[in-house]
C-alpha positions, 0 to 999 in steps of 0.5 A: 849900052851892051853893057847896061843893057847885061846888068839890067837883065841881071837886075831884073833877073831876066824876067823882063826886058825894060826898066824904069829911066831911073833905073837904067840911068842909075845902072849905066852910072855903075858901069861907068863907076866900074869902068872908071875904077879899072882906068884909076888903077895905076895911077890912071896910067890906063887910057880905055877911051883912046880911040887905040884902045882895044879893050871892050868895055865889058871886060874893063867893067868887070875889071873894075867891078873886080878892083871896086871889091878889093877896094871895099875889103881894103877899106873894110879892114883900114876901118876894123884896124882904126876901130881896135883904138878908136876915141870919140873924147865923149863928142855924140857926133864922132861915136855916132858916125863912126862906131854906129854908123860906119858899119852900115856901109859895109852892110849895105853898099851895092857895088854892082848895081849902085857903087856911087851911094855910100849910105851914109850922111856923114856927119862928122866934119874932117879936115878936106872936102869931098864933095866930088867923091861918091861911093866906095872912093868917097868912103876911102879918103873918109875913113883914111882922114879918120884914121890919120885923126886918130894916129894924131889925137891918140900921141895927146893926153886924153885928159889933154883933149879933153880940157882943151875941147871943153876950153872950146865948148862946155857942151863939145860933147853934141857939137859937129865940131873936127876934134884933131883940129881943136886940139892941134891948134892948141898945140900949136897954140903952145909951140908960139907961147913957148909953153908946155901942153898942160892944163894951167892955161897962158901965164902974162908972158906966155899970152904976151909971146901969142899975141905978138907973134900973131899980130908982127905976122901977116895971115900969110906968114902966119900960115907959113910959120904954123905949116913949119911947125906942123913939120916940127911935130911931126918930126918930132913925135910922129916920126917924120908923118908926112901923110898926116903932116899934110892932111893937119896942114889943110886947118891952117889957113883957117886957124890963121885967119882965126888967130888974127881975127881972134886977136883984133876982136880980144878973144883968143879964148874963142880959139885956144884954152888960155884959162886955167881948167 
């Protein structure tokens, strides 16, 4: 409470000695965002609230504030660096929240009196969740899923995504759809046909070869074998990636349960870019 109480005089600039209960609450929110920054450092091998501890919290927050803007200039330039290449394949959703909307997070994150609000909506599905994540470590794993997205996408043809995602959709372009995961899955979609990535679509053996590995597998096979060959690109054009074989590995479930459902259902096309374009 001292330390809130320090913070809310700076807020008010020591000309008054009281503040809304919203305020207040949302003051003593940063301090303990702050303060949690300084335990997550290395690895969370800190423990201040152990009752040996005899670190104040006044110094394990300004620590933390201290670790929270180092946090922010890291994710700052991982966002300029991701930004120097980055595609949007034409979809409104991904330029939207990534070349218009991002910047504001940077303009207007408040890391001393409101470090939990990242600003934005982000609207651009990625492939984990983060609802339990907040402020600058919300925005962190958000801009890291991006940039794994575009080290993915950006080893493809852009003519490549483009055909499979307009396979997914005619209008892909205003869709809140993930683009990595539309065109990793035809990849994949390809390895089980034993096709090339191309623009010709399944021929009768290829699409034959898909449909019986899909229905000989049970879902969970079927998720094992695509995490398995998830591994064997990565090892075979990313150069062993094993943070982004992982983060792709994430749609697999899903896609598995697509696949079956697509198959029981004759509607493959639904999942994958089986038509000439």
């Amino acid at each position: 409470m001292p330390v809130v109480a320090k913070l809310a005089a700076r807020y008010t600039g020591n000309e008054s000695s009281s503040i809304p209960y919203e305020k207040a609450r949302q003051l003593m929110g940063a301090v303990i965002y702050c303060i949690e920054e300084y335990e997550n450092e290395g690895d969370g091998s800190r423990e201040l609230v152990a009752e040996h501890s005899i670190l104040s919290a006044d110094t394990a927050y300004r620590q933390g504030y201290e670790i929270l803007i180092d946090r922010v200039s890291n994710i700052r330039q991982e966002y300029n660096l991701m930004m120097k290449d980055f595609r949007h394949y034409g979809n409104r959703c991904c330029y939207d929240t990534f070349q218009q909307g991002l910047p504001a997070f940077f303009l207007y994150y408040d890391p001393r009196f409101d470090p939990m609000n990242h600003i934005l909506t982000l609207d651009y599905p990625v492939l984990i969740p983060f609802e339990s994540r907040c402020g600058a470590d919300l925005m962190e794993v958000y801009i890291n899923c991006a940039y794994l997205e575009q080290r993915f996408l950006q080893k493809l043809p852009e003519e490549y995504v483009r055909y499979v995602l307009n396979a997914y959709s005619s209008d892909y372009e205003e869709l809140i759809i993930n683009l990595a995961s539309i065109g990793l899955r035809n990849v994949l979609g390809c390895r089980i046909a034993g096709k090339t990535i191309d623009l010709n679509g399944y021929s009768e053996d290829e699409m034959a070869r898909l449909k019986n590995f899909i229905s000989e597998n049970t879902r969970e096979n079927l998720e094992e074998h695509l995490k398995k060959y998830v591994n064997e690109l990565m090892d075979f054009a990313y150069e062993g990636d094993e943070e982004l074989g992982n983060y792709l590995k994430e749609d697999m479930r899903n896609y598995s349960f697509e696949l079956k459902h697509a198959l029981k259902y004759h509607c493959l096309q639904t999942v994958l870019a089986v038509e000439n374009s």
